[in-house]
C-alpha positions in Angstrom: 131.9 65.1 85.9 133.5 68.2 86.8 133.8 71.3 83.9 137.5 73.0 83.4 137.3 76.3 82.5 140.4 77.2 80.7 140.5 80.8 79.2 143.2 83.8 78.2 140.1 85.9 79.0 139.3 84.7 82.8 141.8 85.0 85.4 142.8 81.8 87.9 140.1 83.3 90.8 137.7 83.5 88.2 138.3 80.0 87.2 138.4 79.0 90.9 134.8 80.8 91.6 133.8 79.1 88.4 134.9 75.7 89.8 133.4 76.0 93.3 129.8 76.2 91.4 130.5 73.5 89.8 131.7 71.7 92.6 128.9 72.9 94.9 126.5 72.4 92.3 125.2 75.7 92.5 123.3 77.4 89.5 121.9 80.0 91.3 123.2 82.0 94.4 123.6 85.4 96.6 126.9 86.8 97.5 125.6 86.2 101.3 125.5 82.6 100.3 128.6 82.3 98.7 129.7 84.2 102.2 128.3 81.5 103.9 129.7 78.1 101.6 133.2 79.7 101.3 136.0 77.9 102.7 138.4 80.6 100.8 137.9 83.6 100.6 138.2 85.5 97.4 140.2 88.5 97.8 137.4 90.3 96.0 134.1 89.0 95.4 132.2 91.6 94.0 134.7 92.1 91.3 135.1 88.4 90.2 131.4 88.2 90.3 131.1 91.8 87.6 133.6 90.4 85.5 131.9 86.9 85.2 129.0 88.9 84.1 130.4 91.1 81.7 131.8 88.0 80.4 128.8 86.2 80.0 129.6 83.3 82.6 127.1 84.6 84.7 124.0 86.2 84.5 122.9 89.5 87.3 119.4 88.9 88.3 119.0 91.6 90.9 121.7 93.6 93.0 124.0 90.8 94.7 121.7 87.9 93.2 123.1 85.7 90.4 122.8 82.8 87.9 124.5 80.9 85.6 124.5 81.9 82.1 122.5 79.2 80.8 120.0 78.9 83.5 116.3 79.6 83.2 114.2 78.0 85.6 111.6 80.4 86.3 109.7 78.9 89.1 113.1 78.6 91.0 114.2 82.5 89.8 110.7 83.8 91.2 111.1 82.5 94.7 114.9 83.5 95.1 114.1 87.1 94.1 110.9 86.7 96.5 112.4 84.8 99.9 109.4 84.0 101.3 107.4 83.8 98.1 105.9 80.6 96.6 104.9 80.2 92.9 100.7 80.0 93.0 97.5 81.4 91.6 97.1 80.5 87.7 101.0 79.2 87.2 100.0 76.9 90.2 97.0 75.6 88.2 99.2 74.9 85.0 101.9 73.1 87.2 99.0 71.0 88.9 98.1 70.0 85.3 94.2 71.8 86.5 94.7 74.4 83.2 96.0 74.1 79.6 96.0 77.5 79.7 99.9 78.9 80.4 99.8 82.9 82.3 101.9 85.5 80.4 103.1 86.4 84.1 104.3 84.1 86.7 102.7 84.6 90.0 104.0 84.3 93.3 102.4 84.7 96.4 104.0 86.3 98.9 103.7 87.9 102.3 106.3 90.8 102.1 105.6 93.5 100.0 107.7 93.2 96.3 106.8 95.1 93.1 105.8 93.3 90.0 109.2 92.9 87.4 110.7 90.9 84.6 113.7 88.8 85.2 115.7 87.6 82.1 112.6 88.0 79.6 110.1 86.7 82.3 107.4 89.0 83.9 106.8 88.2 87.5 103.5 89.4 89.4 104.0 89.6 92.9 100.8 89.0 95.2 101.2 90.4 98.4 99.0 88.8 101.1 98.6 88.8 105.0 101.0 86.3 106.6 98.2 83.9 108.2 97.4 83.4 104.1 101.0 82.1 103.8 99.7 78.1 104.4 100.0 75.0 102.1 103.6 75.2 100.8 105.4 72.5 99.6 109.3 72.8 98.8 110.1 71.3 95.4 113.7 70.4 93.7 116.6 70.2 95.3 120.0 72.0 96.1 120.2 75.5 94.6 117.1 74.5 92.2 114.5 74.3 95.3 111.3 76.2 94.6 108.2 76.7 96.6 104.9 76.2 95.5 101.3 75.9 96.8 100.0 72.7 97.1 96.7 71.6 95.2 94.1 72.9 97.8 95.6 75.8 98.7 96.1 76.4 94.8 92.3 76.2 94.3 91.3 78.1 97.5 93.7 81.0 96.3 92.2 81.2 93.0 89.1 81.0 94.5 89.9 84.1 96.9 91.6 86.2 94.2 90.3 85.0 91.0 91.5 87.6 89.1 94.8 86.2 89.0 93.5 82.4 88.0 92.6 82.5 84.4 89.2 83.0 84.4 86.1 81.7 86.4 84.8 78.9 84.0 88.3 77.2 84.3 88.5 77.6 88.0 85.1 75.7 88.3 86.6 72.9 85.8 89.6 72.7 88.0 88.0 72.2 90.8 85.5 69.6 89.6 88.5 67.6 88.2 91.1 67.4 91.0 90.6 65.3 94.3 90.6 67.2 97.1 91.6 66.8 100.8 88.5 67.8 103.3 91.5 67.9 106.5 93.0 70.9 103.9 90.5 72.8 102.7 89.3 73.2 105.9 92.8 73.9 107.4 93.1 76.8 104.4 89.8 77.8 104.5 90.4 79.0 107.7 93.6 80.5 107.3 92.2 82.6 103.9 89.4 83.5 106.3 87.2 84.0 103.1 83.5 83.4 104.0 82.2 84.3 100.8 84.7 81.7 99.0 84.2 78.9 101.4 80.6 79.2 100.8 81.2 78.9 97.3 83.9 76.3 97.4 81.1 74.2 99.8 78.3 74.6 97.0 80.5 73.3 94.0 81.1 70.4 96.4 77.8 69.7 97.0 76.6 70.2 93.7 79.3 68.0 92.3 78.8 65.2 94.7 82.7 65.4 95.2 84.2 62.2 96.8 85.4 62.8 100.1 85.2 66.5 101.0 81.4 65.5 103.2 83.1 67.2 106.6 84.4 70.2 104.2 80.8 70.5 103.1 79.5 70.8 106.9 82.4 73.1 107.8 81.4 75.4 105.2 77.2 75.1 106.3 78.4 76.0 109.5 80.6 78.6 109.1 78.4 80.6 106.5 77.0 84.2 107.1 74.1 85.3 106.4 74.7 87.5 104.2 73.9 86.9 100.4 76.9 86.5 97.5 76.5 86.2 93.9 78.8 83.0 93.2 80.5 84.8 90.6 81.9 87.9 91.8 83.3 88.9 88.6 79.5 88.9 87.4 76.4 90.6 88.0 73.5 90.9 90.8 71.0 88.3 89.2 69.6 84.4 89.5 68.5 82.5 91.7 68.4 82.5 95.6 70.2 79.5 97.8 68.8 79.9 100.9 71.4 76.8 102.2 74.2 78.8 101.5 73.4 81.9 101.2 74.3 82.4 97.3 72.7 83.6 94.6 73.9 82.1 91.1 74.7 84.4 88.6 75.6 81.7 87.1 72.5 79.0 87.2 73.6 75.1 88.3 72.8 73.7 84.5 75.7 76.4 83.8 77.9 75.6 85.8 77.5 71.7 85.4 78.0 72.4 81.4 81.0 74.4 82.0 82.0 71.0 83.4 81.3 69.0 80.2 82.7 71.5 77.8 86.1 70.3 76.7 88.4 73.0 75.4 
């Protein structure tokens, strides 16, 4: 059902501009592409568009990006201010349901270079990777509300490669335990993160937790390890036992990791 916007305070293009979202469904847009949807054009945008604002109609996210006033999707805000960015890392996790634990940041991956900043209240941490890491996408919502966001492999194999930014390493070994995984796409990101260090890892846990159906992501990882030793935490220290199959040494020992697996927080 269509909105009328009837006001002594908004003039009849701001009322029109107003009514195209509305018509268009739009809750989020760029000038360029108003530019593009226009079928009139408005004499001047970028002064409808101010006064909107300083009327509270419309909220500025960044130069020539806007909302509506009353919208705050902030997986949807993170990738429009980041155009090839994709929401991942630890707010991944928590969308995936593979953490309880919600970031104070949302994170988004992203393969050109954009400085960390807070957007209506909400703190964004940009991750700027190589392009060849940009894999395992999936586009989410619909209309002017589509987001991008890694998919549940790629979401552990990112952690996993920068665990810094997934919550910590005991919950990243839950997650993984807990969620079934696709050999075809571990493999396929694997590769792409080019990681050998994490796939050896990522291999191990398999092994170690018997997991259902990643067998040919088990012998990709024995054949594509180095031999070259890694603690499997590298957020700890150079101690514990020696794997000679894959080349790890456990920092933290396999009846630790297992109870991490048991502990329910």
């Amino acid at each position: 059902m269509a909105r009328a916007y009837h006001s002594t305070n908004i003039s009849k293009e701001q009322q029109e501009f107003l009514k195209f979202l509305n018509d268009y469904e739009i809750d989020i847009f760029s000038i360029t592409d108003i530019e593009k949807l226009l079928n009139t054009e408005f004499v001047n945008l970028n002064a409808i568009l101010e006064n909107l604002v300083k009327k509270e109609f419309l909220l500025r996210i960044e130069r020539g990006k806007y909302c509506r006033s009353n919208f705050s999707d902030e997986k949807v805000i993170g990738c429009f201010i980041s155009e090839v960015g994709a929401i991942a890392y630890w707010s991944a996790l928590n969308y995936h349901g593979l953490t309880e634990q919600f970031p104070n940041n949302v994170f988004i991956q992203t393969s050109k270079l954009k400085l960390n900043k807070t957007v209506l209240g909400t703190a964004y941490k940009f991750v700027n990777v190589a392009s060849k890491k940009m894999a395992g996408i999936q586009t989410l919502g619909r209309g002017s509300n589509k987001y991008r966001i890694t998919d549940v492999e790629k979401t552990i194999i990112d952690c996993f490669d920068l665990p810094e930014h997934s919550g910590g390493y005991a919950e990243l070994i839950r997650a993984y335990n807990q969620t079934k995984l696709s050999s075809e796409k571990m493999i396929a990101y694997c590769t792409a993160i080019n990681n050998i260090a994490v796939t050896k890892r990522l291999g191990f846990l398999a092994e170690l937790f018997e997991k259902k159906g990643l067998k040919t992501f088990v012998k990709f990882a024995k054949q594509n390890k180095n031999n070259r030793y890694n603690v499997f935490d590298p957020t700890g220290i150079e101690k514990g036992e020696f794997v000679n199959d894959w080349r790890l040494r456990l920092n933290i020992s396999r009846d630790e990791i297992l109870d991490i697996c048991n502990k329910q927080y």
